[in-house]
PAVEX-130647 format. One record per residue (C-alpha): x, y, z; residue number from 1. Coordinates in Angstrom, 2 decimals, m for minus. Example, Ala and Ser with C-alpha at 12.3 -4.5 7.8 and 13.67 -1.06 7.14 Angstrom:
BEGIN
+---------+---------+---------+-----+
!       X !       Y !       Z ! num !
+---------+---------+---------+-----+
!   12.30 !   m4.50 !    7.80 !   1 !
!   13.67 !   m1.06 !    7.14 !   2 !
+---------+---------+---------+-----+
This chain:
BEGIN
+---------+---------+---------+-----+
!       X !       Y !       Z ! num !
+---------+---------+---------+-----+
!   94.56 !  132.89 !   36.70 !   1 !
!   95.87 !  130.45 !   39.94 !   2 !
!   92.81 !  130.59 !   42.46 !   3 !
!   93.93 !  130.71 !   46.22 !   4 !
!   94.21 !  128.86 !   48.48 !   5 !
!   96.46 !  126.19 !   47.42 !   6 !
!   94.55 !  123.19 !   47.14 !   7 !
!   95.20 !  119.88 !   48.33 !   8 !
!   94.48 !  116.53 !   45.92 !   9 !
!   95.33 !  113.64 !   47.39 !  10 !
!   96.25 !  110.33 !   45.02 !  11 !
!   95.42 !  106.68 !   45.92 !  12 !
!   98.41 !  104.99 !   44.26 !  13 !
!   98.58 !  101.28 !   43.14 !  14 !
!  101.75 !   99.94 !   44.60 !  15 !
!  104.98 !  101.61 !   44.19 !  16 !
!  106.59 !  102.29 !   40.64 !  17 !
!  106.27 !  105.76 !   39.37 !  18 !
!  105.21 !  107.72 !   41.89 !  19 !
!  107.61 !  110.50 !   42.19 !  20 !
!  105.91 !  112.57 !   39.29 !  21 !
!  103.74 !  113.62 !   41.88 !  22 !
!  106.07 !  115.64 !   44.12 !  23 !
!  107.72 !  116.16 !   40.75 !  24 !
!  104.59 !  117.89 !   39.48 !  25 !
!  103.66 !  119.24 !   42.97 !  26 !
!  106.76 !  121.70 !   43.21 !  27 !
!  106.20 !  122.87 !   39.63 !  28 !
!  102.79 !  123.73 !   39.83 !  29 !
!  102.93 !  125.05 !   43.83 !  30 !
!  100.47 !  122.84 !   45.11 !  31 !
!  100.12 !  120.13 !   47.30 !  32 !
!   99.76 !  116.48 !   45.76 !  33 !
!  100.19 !  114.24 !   48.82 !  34 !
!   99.87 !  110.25 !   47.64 !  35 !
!   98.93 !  107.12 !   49.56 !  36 !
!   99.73 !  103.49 !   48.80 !  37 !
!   97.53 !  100.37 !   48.33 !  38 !
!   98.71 !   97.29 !   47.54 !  39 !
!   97.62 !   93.93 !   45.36 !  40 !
!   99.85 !   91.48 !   43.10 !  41 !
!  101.49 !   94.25 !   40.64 !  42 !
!  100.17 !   92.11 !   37.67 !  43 !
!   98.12 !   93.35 !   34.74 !  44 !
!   95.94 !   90.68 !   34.61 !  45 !
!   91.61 !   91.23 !   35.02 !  46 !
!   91.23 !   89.81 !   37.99 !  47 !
!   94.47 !   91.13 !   39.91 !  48 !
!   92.88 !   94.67 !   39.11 !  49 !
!   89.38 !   94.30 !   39.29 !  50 !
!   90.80 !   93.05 !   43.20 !  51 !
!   92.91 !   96.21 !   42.92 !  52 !
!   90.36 !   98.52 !   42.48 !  53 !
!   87.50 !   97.17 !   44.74 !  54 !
!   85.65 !   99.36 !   47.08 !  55 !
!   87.65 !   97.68 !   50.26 !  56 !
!   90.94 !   98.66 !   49.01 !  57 !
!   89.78 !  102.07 !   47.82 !  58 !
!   88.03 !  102.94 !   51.14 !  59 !
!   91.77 !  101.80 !   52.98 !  60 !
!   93.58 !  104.60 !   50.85 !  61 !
!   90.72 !  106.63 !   51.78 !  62 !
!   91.66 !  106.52 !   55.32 !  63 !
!   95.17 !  107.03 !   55.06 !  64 !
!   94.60 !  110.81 !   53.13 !  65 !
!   91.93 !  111.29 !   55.64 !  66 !
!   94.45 !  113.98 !   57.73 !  67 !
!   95.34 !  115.44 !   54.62 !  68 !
!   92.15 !  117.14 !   54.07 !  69 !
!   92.18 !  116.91 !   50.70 !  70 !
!   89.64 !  118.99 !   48.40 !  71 !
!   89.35 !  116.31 !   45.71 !  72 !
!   90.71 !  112.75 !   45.74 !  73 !
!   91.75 !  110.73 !   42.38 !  74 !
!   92.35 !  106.72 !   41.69 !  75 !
!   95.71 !  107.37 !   39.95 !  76 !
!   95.51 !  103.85 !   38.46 !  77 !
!   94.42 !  103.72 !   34.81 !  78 !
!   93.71 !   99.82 !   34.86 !  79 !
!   92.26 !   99.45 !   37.93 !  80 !
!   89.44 !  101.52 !   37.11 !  81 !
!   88.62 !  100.96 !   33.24 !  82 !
!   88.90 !   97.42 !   33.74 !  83 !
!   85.46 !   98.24 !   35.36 !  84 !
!   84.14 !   99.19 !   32.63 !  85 !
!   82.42 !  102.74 !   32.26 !  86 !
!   79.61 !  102.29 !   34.42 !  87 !
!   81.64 !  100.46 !   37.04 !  88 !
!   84.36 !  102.87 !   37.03 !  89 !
!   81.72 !  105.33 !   37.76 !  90 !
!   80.16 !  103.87 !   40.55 !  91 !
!   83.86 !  102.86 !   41.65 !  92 !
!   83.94 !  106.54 !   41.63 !  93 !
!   81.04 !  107.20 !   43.40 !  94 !
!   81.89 !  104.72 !   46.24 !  95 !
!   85.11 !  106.60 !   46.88 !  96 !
!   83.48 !  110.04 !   46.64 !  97 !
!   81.36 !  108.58 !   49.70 !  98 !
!   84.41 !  107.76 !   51.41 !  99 !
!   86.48 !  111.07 !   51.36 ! 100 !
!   83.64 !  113.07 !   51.47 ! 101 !
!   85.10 !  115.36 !   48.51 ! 102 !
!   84.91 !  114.96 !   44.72 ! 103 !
!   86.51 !  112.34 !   43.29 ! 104 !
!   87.49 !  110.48 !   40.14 ! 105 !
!   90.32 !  108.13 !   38.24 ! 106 !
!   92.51 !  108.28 !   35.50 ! 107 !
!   90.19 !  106.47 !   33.08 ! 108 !
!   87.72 !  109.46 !   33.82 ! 109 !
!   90.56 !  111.96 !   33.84 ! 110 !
!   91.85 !  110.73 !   30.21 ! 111 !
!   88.26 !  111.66 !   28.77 ! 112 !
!   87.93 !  114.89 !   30.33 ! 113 !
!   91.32 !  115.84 !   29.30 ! 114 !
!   90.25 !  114.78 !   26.01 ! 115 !
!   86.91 !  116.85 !   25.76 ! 116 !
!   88.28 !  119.69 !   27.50 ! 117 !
!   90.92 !  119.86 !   24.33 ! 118 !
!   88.47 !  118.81 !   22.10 ! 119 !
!   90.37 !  115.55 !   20.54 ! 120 !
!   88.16 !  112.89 !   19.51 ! 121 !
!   90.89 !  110.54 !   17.77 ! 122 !
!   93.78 !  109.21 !   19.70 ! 123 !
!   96.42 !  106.93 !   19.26 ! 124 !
!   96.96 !  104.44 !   22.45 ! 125 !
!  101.09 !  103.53 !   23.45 ! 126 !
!   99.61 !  101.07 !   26.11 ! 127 !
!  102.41 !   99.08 !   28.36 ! 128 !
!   99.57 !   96.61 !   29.21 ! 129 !
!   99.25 !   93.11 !   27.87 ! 130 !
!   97.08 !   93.29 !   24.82 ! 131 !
!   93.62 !   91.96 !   26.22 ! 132 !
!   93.78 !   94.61 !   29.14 ! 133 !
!   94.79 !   97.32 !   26.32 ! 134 !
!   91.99 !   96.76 !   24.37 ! 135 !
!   89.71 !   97.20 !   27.70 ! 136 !
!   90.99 !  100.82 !   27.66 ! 137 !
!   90.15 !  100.79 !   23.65 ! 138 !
!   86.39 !   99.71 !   24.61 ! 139 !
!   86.33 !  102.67 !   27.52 ! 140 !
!   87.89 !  105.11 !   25.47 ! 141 !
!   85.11 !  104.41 !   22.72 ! 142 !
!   82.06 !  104.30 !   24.96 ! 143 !
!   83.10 !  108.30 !   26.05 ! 144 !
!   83.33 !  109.20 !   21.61 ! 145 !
!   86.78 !  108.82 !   21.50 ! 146 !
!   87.77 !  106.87 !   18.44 ! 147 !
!   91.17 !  104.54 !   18.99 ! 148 !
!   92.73 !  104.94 !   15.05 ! 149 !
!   95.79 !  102.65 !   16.61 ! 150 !
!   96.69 !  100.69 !   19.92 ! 151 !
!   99.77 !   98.93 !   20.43 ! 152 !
!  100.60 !   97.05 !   23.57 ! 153 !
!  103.78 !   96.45 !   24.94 ! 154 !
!  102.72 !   93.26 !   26.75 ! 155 !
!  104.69 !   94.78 !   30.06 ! 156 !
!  103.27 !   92.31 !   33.10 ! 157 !
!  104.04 !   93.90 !   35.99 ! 158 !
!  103.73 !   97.93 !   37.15 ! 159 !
!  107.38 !   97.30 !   38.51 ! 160 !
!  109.00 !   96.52 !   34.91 ! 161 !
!  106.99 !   99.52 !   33.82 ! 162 !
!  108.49 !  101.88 !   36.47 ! 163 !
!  112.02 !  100.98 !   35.42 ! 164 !
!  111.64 !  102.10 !   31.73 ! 165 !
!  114.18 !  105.33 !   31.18 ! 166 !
!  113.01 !  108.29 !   29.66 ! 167 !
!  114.70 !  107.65 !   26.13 ! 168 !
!  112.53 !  103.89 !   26.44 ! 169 !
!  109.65 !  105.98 !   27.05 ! 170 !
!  110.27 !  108.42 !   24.42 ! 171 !
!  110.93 !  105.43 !   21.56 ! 172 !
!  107.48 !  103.48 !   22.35 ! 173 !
!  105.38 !  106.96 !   21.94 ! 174 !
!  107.41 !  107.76 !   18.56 ! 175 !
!  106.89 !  103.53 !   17.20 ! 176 !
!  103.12 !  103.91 !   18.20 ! 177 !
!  101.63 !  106.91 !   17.17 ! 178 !
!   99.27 !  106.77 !   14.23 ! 179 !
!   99.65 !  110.01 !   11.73 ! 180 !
!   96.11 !  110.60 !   11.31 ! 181 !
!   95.29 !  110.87 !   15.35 ! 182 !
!   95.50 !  114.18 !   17.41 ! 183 !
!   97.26 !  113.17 !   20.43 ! 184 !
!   99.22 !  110.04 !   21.24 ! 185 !
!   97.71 !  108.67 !   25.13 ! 186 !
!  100.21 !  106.97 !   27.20 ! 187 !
!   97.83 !  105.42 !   29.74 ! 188 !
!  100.01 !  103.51 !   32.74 ! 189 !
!  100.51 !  105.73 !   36.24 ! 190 !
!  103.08 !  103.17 !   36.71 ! 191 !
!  105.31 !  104.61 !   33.81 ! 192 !
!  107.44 !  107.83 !   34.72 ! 193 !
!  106.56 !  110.56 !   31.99 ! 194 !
!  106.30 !  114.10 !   33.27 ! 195 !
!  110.00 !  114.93 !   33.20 ! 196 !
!  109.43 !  113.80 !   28.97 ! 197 !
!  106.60 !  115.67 !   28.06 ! 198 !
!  107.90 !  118.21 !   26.40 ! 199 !
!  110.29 !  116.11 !   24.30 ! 200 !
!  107.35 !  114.03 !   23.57 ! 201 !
!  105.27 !  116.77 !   22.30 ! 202 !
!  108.78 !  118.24 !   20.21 ! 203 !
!  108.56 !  114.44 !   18.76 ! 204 !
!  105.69 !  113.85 !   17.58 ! 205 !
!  104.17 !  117.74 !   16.81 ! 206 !
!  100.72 !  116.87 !   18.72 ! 207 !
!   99.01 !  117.06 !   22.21 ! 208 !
!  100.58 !  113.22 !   24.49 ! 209 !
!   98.37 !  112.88 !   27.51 ! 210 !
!  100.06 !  110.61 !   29.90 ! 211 !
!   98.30 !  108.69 !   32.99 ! 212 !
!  100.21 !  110.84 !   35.56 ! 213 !
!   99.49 !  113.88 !   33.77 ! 214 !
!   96.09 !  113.71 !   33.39 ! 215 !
!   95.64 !  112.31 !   36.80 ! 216 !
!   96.87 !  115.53 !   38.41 ! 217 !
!   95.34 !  117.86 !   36.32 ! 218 !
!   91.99 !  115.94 !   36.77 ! 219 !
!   92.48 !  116.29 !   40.52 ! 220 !
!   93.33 !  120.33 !   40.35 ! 221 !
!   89.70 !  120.43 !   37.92 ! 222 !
!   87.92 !  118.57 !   40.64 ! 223 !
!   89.80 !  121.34 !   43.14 ! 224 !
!   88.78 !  124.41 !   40.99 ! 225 !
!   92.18 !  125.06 !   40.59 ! 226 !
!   93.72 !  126.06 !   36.94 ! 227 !
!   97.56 !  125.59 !   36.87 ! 228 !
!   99.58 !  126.52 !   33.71 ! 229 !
!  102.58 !  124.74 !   33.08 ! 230 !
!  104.03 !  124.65 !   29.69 ! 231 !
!  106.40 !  121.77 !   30.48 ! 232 !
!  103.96 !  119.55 !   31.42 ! 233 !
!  102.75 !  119.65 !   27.77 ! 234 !
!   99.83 !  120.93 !   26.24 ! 235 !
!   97.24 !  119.78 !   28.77 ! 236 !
!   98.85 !  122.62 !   31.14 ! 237 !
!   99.69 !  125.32 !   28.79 ! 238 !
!   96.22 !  127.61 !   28.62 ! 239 !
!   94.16 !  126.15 !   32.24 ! 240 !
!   92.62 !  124.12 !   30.09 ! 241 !
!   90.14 !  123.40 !   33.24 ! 242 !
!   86.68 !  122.86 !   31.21 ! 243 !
!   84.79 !  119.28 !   30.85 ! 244 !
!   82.49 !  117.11 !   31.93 ! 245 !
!   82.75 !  115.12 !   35.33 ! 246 !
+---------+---------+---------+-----+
């Protein structure tokens, strides 16, 4: 059942790359998704996104949703916030929920409460990232109960190259990097384009894929107290799965 009004998340947004699944996902699921920009050096690198995610940069995008009155904000950036590690991606959290005023969270956090809220424990990781920030999300994943049974990394440097990978590219790294024995197949870059694949993901490989921009929205609607359904945005939208833990 869709709870009225329609809310409002807003989306702090690394950069530009991908960034149209959000007015993509906003029209299917008949809310409003507005997203705001902030900027650093586009690489995957530590110390690029630990600069990326820092409280200074977070409280600018803060500002700029400020007159869209959102009713939960999310840090659609997987990398810049588990590169934090848990407990700094929580206080990272915390900052910005003291900025907006609203609840708030990223798409580190949103990945594990996806995850508990369709009770998968072991994952396979497609991660874009260069190897050493991949295995950062590996460590983050594991510290929330999540077992990692396979990661592979693409070594992709920049969110740019990511944002120009077409759907069939997309498609081919989930199907060479899922591991048989894992319940769902995470695809964790919000600079990759994936909503319009979901559903031939999930035809693909037979299981639950949880992508960054994915969970990021549905993480914000949670936050909201909004349940959307939406079959073809795979299985994360097909029952309100709206349950988990902040």
């Amino acid at each position: 059942m869709t709870s009225t009004p329609t809310p409002t998340v807003g989306f702090i947004y690394p950069d530009h790359a991908a960034e149209d699944d959000y007015p993509f996902a906003a029209e299917m699921l008949g809310v409003d998704l507005p997203v705001v920009h902030i900027y650093g050096t586009d690489l995957h690198a530590v110390p690029e996104l630990l600069d990326l995610g820092s409280p200074e940069k977070l409280a600018g995008g803060a500002a700029l949703l400020a007159d869209e009155k959102p009713d939960a904000v999310v840090w659609a950036c997987t990398s810049g916030s588990f590169v934090y590690g848990p407990d700094g991606a929580k206080q990272q959290a915390e900052t910005l929920a003291a900025a907006t005023g609203v609840p708030t969270s990223s798409t580190s956090f949103a990945f594990v409460n996806a995850l508990h809220a369709l009770g998968i424990t072991r994952v396979a990781v497609a991660a874009s990232y260069p190897e050493d920030v991949a295995k950062l999300f590996v460590e983050f994943l594991a510290a929330a109960g999540i077992e990692v049974l396979s990661m592979s990394s693409a070594g992709i440097d920049t969110a740019a190259e990511v944002g120009q990978l077409s759907p069939e590219r997309v498609v081919e790294l989930a199907v060479e990097n899922d591991h048989p024995d894992a319940e769902a197949l995470l695809i964790p870059d919000t600079a990759m384009r994936t909503l319009g694949a979901l559903s031939t993901l999930e035809q693909r490989l037979g299981k639950p894929v949880l992508t960054a921009n994915q969970v990021t929205i549905w993480e914000g609607l949670r936050l909201a107290g909004h349940t959307a359904v939406q079959p073809s945005l795979g299985t994360l939208f097909e029952k309100g799965h709206s349950h988990g833990s902040d």
